[in-house]
MDTraj code that builds the backbone (N, CA, C; nanometers):
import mdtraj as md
import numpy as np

residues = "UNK UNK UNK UNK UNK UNK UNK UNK UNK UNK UNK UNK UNK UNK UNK UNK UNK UNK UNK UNK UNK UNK UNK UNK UNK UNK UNK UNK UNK UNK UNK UNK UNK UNK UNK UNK UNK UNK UNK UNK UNK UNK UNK UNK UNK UNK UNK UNK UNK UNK UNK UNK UNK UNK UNK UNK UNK UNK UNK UNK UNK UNK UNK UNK UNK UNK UNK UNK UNK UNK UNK UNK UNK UNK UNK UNK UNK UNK UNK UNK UNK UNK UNK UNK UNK UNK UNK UNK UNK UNK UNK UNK UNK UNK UNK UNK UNK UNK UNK UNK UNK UNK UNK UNK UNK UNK UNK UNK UNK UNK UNK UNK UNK UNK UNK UNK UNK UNK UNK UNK UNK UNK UNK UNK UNK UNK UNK UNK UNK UNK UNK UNK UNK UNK UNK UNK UNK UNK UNK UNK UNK UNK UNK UNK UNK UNK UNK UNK UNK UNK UNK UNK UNK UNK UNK UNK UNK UNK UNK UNK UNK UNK UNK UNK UNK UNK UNK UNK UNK UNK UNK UNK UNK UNK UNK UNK UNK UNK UNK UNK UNK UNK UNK UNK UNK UNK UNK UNK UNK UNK UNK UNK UNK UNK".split()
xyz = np.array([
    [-0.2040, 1.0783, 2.0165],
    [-0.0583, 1.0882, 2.0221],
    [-0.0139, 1.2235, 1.9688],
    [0.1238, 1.2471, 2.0097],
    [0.1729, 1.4317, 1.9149],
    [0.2115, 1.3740, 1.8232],
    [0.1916, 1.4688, 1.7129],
    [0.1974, 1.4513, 1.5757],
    [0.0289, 1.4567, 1.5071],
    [0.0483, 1.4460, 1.3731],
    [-0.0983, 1.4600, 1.3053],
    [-0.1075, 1.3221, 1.2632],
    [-0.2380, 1.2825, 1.2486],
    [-0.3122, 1.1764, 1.1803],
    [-0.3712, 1.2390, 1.0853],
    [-0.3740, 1.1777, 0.9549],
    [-0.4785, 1.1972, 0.7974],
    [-0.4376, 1.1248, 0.6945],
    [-0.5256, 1.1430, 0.6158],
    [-0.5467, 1.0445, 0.4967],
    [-0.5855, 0.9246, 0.5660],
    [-0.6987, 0.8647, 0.6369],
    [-0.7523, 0.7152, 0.6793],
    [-0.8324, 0.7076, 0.5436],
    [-0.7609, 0.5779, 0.5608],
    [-0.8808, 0.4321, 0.4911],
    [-0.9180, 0.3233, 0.5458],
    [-1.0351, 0.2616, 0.5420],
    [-1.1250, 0.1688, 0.6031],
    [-1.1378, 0.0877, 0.5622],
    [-1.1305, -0.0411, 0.5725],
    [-1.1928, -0.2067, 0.5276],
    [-1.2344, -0.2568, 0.6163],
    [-1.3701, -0.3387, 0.6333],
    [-1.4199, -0.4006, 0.7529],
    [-1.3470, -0.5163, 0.7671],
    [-1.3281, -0.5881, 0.8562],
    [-1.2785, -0.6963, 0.9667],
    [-1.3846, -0.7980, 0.9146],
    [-1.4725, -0.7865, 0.8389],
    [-1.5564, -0.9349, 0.8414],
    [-1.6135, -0.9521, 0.9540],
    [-1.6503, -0.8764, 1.0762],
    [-1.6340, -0.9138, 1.1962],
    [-1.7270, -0.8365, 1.2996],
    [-1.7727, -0.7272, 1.1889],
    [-1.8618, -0.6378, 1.2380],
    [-1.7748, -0.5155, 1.2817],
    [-1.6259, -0.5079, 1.2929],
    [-1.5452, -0.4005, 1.3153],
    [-1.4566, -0.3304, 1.1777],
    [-1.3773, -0.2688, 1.1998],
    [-1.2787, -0.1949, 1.0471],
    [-1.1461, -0.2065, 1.0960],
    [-1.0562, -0.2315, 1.0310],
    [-0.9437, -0.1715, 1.0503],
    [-0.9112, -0.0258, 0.9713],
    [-0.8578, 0.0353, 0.9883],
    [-0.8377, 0.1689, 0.9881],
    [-0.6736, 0.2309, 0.9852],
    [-0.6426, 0.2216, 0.8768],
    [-0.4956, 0.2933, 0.7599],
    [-0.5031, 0.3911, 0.8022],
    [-0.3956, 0.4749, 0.7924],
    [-0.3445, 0.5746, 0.7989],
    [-0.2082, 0.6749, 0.8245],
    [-0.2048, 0.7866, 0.7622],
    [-0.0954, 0.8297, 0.7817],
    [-0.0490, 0.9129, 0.9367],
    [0.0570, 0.9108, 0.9844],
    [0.1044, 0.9996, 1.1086],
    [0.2135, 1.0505, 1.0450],
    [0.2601, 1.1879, 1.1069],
    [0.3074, 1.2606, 1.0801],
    [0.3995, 1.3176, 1.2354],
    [0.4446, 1.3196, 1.2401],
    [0.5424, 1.3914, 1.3930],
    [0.7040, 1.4158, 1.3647],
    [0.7582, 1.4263, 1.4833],
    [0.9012, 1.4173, 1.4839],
    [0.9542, 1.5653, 1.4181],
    [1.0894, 1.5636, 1.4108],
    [1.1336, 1.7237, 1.3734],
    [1.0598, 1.7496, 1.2578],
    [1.0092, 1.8765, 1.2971],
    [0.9446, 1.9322, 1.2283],
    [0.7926, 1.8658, 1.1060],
    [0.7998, 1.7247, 1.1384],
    [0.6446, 1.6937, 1.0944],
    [0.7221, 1.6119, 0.9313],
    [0.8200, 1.6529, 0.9476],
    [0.8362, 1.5781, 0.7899],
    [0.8449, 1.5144, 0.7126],
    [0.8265, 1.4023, 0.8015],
    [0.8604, 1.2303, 0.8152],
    [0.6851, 1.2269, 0.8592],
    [0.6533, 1.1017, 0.7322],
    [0.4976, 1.0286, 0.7738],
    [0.5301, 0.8810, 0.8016],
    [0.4408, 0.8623, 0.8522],
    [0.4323, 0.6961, 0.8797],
    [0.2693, 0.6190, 0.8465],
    [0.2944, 0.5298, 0.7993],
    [0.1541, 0.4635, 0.8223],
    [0.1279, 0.3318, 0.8870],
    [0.0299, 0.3299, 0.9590],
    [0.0068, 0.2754, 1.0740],
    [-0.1555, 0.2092, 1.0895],
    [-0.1808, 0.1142, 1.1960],
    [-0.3322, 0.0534, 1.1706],
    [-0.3419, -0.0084, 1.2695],
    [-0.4709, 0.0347, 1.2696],
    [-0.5342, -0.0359, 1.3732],
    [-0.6773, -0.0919, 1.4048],
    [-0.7139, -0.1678, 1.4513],
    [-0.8325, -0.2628, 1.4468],
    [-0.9211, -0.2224, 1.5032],
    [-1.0379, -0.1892, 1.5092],
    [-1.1352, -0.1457, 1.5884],
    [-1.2735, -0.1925, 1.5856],
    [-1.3124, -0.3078, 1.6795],
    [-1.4389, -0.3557, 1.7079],
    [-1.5490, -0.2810, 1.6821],
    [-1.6510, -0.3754, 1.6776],
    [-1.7691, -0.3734, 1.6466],
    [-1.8344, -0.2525, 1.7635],
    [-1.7805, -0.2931, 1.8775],
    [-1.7967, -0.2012, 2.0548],
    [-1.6958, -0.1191, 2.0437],
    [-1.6695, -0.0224, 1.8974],
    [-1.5828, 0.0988, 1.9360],
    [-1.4151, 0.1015, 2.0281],
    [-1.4071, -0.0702, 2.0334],
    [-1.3055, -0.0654, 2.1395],
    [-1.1450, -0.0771, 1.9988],
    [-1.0023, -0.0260, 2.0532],
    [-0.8866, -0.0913, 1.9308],
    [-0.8534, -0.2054, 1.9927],
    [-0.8608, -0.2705, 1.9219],
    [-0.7900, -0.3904, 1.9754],
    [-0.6569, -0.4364, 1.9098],
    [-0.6006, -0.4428, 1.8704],
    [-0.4167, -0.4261, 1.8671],
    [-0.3113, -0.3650, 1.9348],
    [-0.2471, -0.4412, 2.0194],
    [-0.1688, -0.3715, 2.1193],
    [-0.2706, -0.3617, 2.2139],
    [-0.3770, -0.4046, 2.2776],
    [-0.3795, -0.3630, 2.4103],
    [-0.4751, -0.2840, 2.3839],
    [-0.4980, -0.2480, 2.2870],
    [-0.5862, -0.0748, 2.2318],
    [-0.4436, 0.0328, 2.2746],
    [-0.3486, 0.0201, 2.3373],
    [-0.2926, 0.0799, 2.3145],
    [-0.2251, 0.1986, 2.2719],
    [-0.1950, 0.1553, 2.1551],
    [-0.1067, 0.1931, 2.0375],
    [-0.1465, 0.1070, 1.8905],
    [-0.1496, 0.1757, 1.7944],
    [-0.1466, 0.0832, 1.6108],
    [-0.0367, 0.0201, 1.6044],
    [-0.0572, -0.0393, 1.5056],
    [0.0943, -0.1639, 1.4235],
    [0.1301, -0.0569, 1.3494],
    [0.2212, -0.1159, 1.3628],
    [0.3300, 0.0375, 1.2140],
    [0.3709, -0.1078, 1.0598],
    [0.2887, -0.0135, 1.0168],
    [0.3530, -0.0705, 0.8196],
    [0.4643, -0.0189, 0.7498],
    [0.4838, 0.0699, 0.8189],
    [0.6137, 0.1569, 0.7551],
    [0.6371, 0.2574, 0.8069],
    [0.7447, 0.2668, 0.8689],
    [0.7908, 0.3682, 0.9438],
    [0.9732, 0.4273, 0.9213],
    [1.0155, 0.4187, 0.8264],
    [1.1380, 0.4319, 0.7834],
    [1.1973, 0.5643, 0.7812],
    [1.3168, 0.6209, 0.7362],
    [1.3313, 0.7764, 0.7443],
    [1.2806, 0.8400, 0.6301],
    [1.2722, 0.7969, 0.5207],
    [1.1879, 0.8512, 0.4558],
    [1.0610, 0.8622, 0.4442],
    [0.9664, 0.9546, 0.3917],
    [0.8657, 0.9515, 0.4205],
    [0.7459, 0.7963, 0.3767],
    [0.6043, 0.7627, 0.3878],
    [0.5594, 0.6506, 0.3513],
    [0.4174, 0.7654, 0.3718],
    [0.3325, 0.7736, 0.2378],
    [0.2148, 0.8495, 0.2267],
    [0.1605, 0.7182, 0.1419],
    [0.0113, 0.7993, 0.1077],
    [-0.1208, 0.7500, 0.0515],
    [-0.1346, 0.6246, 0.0552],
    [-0.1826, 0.5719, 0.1615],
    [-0.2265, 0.4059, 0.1877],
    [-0.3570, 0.4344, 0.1342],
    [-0.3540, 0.2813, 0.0681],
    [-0.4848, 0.2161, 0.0535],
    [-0.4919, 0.1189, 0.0457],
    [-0.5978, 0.0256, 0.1163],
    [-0.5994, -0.0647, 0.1727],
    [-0.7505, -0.1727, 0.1341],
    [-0.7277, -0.2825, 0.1423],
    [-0.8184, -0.3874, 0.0786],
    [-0.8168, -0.5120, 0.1758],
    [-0.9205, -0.5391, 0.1725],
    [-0.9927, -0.6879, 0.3433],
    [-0.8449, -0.7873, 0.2355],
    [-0.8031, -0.8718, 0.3403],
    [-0.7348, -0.9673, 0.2593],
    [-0.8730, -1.1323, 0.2845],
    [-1.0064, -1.1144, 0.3383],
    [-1.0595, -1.1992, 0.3649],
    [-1.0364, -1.3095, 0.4638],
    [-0.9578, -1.2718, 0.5168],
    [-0.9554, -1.3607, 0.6244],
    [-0.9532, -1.2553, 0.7914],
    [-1.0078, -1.1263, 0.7793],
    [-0.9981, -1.0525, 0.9117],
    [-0.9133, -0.9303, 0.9185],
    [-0.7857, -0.9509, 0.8459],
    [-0.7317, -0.8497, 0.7947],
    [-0.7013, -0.7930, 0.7135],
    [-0.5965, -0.7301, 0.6573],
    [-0.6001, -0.6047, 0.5844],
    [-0.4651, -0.6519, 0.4490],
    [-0.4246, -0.6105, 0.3324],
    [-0.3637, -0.5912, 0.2484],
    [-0.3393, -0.4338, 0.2515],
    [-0.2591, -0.3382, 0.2381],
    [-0.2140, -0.2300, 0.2646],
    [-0.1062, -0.1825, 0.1578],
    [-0.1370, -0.1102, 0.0333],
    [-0.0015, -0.0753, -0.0531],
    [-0.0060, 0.1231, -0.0106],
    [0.1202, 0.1643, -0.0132],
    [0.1532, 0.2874, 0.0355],
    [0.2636, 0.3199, -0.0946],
    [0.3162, 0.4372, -0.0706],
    [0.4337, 0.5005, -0.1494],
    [0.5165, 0.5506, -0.0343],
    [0.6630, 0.4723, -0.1154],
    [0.7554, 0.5442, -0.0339],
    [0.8324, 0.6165, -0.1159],
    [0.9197, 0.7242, -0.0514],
    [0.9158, 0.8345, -0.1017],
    [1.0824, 0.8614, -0.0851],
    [1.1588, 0.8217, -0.1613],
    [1.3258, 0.8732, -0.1120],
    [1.3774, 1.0300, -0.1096],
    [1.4945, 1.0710, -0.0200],
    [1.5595, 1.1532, -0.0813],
    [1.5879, 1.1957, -0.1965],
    [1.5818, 1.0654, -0.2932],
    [1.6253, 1.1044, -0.4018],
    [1.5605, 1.1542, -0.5210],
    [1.3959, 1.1746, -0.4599],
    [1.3022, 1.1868, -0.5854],
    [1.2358, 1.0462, -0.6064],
    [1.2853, 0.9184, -0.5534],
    [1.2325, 0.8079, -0.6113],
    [1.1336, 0.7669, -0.5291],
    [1.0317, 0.7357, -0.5747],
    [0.9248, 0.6347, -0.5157],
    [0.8503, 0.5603, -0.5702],
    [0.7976, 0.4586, -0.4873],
    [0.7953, 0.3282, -0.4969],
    [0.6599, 0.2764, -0.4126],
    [0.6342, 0.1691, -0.5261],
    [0.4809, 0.1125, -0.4019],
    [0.5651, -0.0065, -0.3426],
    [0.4843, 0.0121, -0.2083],
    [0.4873, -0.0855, -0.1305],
    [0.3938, -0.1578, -0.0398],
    [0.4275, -0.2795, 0.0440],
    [0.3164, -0.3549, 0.0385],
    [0.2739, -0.4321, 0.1983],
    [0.2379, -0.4024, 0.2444],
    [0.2305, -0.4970, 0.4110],
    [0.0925, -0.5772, 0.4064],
    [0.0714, -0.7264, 0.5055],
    [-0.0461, -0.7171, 0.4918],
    [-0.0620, -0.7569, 0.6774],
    [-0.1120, -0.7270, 0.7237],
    [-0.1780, -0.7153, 0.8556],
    [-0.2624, -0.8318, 0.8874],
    [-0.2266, -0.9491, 0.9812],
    [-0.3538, -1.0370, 1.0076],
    [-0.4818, -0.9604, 1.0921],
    [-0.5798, -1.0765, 1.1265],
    [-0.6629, -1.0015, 1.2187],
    [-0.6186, -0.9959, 1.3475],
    [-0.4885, -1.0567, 1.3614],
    [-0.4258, -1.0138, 1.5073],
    [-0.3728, -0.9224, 1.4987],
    [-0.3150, -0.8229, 1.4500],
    [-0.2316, -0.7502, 1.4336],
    [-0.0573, -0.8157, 1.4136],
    [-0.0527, -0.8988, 1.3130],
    [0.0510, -0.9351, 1.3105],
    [0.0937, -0.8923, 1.1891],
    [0.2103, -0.8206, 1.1620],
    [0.2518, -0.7244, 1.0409],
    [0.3280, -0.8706, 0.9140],
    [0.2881, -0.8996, 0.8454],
    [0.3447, -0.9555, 0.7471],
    [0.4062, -0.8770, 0.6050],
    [0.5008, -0.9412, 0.5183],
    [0.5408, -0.8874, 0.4070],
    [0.6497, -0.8407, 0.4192],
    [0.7460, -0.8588, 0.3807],
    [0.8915, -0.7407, 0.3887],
    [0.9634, -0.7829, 0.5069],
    [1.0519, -0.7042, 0.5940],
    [1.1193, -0.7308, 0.7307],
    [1.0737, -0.6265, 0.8197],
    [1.1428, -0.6697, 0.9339],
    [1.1721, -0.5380, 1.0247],
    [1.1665, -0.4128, 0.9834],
    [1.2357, -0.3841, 0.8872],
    [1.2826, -0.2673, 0.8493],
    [1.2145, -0.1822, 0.7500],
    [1.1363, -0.2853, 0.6745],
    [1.1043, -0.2534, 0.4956],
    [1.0055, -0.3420, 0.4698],
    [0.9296, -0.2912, 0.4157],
    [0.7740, -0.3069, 0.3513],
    [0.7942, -0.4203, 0.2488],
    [0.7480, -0.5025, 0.1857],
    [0.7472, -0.5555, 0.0941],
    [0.7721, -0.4838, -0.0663],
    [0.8278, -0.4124, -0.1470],
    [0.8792, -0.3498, -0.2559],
    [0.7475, -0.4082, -0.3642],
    [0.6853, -0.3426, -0.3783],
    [0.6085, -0.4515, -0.5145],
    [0.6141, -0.3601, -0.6662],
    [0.6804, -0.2550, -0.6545],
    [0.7503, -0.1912, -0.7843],
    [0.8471, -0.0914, -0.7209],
    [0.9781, -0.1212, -0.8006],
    [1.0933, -0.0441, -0.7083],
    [1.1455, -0.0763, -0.8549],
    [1.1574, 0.0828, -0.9191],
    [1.2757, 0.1021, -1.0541],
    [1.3176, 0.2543, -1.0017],
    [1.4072, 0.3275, -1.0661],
    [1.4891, 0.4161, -1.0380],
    [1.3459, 0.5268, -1.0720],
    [1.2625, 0.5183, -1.1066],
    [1.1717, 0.5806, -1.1481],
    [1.0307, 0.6448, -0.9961],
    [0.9214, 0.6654, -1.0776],
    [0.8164, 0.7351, -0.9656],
    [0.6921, 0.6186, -0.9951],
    [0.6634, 0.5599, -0.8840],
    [0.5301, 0.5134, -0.8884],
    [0.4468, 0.5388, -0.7745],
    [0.3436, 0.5801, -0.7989],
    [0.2479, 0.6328, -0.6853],
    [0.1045, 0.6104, -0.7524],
    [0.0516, 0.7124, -0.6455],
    [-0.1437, 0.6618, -0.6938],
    [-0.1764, 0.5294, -0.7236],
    [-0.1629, 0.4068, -0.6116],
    [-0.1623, 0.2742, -0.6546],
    [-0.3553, 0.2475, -0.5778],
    [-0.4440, 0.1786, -0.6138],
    [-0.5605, 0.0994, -0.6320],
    [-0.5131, -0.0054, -0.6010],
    [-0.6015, -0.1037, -0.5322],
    [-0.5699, -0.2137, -0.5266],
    [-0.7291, -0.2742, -0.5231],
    [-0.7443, -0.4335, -0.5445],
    [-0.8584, -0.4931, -0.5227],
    [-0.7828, -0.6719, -0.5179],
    [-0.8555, -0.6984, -0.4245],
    [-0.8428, -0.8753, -0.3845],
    [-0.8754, -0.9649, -0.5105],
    [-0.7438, -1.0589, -0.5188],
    [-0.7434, -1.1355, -0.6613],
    [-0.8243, -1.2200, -0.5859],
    [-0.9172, -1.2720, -0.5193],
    [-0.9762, -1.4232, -0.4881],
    [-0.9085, -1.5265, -0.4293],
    [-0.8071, -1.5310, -0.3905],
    [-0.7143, -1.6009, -0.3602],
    [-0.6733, -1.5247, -0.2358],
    [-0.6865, -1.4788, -0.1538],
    [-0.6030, -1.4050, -0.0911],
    [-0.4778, -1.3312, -0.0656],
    [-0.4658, -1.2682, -0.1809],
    [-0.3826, -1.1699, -0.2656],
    [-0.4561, -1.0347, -0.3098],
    [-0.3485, -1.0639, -0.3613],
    [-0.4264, -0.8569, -0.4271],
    [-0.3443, -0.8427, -0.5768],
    [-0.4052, -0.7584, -0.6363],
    [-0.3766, -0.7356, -0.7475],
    [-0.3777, -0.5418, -0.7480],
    [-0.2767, -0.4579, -0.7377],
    [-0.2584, -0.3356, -0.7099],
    [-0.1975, -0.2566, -0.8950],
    [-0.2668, -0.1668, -0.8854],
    [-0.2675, -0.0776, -1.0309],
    [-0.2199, 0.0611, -0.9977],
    [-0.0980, 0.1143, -1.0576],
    [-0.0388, 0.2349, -1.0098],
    [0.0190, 0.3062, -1.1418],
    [0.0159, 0.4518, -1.0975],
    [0.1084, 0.5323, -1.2476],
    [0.2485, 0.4765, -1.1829],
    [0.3256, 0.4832, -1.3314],
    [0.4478, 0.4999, -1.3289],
    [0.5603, 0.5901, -1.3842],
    [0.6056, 0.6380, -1.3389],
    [0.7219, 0.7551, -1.4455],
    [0.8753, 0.7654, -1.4695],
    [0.9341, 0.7409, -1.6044],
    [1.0669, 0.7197, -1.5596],
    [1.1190, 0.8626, -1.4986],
    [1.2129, 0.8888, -1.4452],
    [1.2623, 1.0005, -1.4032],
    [1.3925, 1.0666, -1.5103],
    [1.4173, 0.9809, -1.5621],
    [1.5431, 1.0398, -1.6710],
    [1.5275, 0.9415, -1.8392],
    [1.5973, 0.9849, -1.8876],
    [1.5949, 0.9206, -2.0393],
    [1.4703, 0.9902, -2.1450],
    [1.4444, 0.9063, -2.2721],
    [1.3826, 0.9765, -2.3943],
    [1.1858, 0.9535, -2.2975],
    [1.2019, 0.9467, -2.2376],
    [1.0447, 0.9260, -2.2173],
    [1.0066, 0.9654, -2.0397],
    [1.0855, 1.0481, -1.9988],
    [1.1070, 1.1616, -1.9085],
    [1.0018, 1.2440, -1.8910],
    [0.9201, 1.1802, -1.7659],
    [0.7824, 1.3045, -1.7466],
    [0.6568, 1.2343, -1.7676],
    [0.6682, 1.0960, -1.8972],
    [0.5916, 1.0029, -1.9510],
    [0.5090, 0.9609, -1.8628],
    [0.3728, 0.9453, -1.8545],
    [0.3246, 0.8452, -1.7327],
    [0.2511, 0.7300, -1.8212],
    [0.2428, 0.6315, -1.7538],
    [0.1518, 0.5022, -1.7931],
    [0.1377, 0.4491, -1.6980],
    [0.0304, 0.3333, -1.6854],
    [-0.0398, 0.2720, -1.6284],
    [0.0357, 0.1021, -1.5734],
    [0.0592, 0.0272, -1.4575],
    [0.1050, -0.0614, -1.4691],
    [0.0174, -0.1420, -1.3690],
    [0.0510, -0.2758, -1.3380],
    [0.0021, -0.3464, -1.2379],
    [0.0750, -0.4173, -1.1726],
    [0.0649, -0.5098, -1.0289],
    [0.1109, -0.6073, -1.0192],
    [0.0472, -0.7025, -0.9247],
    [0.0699, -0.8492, -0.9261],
    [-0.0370, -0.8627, -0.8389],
    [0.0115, -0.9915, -0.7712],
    [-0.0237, -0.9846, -0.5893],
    [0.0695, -1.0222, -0.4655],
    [-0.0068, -1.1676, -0.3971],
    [0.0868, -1.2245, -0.4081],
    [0.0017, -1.3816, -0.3428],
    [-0.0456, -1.3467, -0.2072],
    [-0.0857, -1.4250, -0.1907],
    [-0.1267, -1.4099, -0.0229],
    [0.0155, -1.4337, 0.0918],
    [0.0832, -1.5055, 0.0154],
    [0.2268, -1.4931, 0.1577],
    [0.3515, -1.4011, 0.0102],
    [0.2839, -1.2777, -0.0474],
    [0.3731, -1.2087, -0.0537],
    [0.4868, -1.2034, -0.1490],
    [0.4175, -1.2558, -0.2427],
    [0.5010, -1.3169, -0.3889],
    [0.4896, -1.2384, -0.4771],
    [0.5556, -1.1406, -0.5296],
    [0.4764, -1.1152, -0.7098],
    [0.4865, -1.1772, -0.8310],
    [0.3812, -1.1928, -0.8485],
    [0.3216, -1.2975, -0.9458],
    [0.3271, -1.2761, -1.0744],
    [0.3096, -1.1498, -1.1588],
    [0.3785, -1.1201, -1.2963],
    [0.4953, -1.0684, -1.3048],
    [0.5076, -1.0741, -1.4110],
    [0.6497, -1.0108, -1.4813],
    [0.7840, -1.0553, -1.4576],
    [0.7314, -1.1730, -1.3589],
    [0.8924, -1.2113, -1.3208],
    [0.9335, -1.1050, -1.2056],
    [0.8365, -1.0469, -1.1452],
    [0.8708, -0.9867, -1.0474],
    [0.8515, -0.8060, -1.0659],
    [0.8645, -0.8452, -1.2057],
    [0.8611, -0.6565, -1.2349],
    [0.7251, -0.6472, -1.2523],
    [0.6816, -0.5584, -1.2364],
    [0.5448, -0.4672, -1.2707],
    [0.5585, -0.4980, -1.4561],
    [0.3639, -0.5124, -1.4596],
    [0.3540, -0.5158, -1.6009],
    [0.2763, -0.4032, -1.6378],
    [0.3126, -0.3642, -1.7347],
    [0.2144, -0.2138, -1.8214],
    [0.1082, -0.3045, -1.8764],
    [0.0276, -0.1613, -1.8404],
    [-0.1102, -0.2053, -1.9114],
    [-0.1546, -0.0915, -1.9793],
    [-0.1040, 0.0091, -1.9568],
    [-0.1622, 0.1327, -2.0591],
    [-0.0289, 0.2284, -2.1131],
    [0.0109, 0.2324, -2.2011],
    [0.0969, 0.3167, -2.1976],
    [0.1205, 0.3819, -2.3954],
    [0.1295, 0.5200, -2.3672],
    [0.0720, 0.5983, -2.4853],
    [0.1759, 0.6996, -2.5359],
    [0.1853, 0.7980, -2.6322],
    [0.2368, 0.8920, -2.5964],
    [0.2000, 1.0538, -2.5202],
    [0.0675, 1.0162, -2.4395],
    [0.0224, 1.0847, -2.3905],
    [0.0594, 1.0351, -2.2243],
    [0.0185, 1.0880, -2.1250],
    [0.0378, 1.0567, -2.0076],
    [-0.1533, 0.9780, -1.9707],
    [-0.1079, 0.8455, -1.8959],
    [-0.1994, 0.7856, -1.8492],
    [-0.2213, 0.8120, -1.6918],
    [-0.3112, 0.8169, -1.6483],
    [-0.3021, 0.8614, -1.5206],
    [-0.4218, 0.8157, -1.4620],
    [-0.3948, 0.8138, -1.2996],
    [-0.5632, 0.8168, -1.2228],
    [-0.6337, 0.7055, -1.2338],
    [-0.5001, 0.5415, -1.2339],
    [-0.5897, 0.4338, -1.2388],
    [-0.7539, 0.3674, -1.1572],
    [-0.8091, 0.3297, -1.1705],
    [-0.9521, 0.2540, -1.1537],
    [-0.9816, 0.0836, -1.1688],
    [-0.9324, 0.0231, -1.0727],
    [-0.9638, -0.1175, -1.0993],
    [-1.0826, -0.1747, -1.0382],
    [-1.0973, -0.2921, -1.1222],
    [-1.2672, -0.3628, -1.0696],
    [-1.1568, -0.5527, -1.0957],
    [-1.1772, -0.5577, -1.0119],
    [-1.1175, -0.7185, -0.9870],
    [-1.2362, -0.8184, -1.0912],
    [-1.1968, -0.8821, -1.2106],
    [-1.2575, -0.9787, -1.2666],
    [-1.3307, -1.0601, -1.2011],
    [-1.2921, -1.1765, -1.0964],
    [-1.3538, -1.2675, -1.0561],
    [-1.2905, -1.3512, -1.0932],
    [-1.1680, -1.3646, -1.1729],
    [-1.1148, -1.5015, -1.2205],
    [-0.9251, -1.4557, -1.1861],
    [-0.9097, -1.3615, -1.0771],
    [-0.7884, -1.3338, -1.0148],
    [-0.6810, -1.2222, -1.0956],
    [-0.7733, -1.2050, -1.2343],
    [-0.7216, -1.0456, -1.2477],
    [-0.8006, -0.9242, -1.2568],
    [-0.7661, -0.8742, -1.3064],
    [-0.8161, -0.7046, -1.3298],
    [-0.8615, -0.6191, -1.4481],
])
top = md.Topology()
chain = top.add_chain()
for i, resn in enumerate(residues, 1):
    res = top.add_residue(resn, chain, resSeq=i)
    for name in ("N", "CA", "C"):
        top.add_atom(name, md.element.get_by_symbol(name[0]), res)
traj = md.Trajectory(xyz[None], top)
């Protein structure tokens, strides 16, 4: 297609095939990304849409960078990205993809939100709670007030139809210092956390 493809990530299908994340890039002047996926057999063939064309996870006017993506165990995919406002703010977000290509999480319009404060969260990890969910680990930063610039460490972690499960909905800290935490690393317990 016109426009650029980069940044792919891979999880196998269980199936002997991968689905395959990634960012696109087109439209005036390239400045707007999207991320997008698509399924691809064991025989090299896509199979979503026809082979076609990919499913779109997020395609909004603002930009949607760094997917990464985790098997949800049943064929398809769990998918958290950053979206990125005009305003400086961003935010993880969350789709999960069957093995049909059927886009779940969020609406039409909008991704599932799985940390949305006036603040910056990006660089999110994710790994499968056992349940068919995910449990996703990201920096966070406020953008204004006494702790401005601050980074720490948070989590949150997504049922399988798309719930968040701590905090009452908010993201919970798990590292936070007066130094900046950064560059999370998760290894999934085995007993549905992290």
């Amino acid at each position: 297609s016109s426009g650029t493809e980069r940044h792919p990530v891979v999880v196998s299908d269980g199936a002997g095939g991968v689905i395959l994340v990634y960012e696109w890039s087109g439209g005036a002047g390239g400045a707007d990304s999207d991320v997008l996926a698509q399924r691809i057999g064991g025989d090299g063939r896509c199979l979503w849409n026809g082979g076609a064309k990919p499913v779109v996870l997020g395609n909004s006017s603002p930009p949607e960078r760094r997917a990464c993506a985790i098997t949800d165990g049943r064929g398809g995919a769990i998918v958290f990205f950053e979206w990125v406002g005009s305003d400086g703010d961003v935010d993880i977000m969350a789709r999960r993809v069957t093995a049909d290509g059927q886009v779940l999480w969020g609406d039409s319009t909008k991704a599932l939100d799985v940390a949305a404060t006036a603040g910056i969260e990006e660089h999110a990890v994710a790994v499968p709670d056992g349940a068919g969910g995910a449990v996703v680990v990201f920096e966070t930063e406020p953008r204004s007030g006494d702790y401005k610039g601050d980074r720490d460490i948070a989590a949150q972690r997504v049922s399988s139809d798309g719930v968040l499960l701590w905090g009452g909905g908010k993201a919970v800290v798990v590292a936070s210092g007066a130094g900046r935490e950064q560059s999370p690393v998760a290894l999934a317990d085995g007993a549905g956390g992290v």
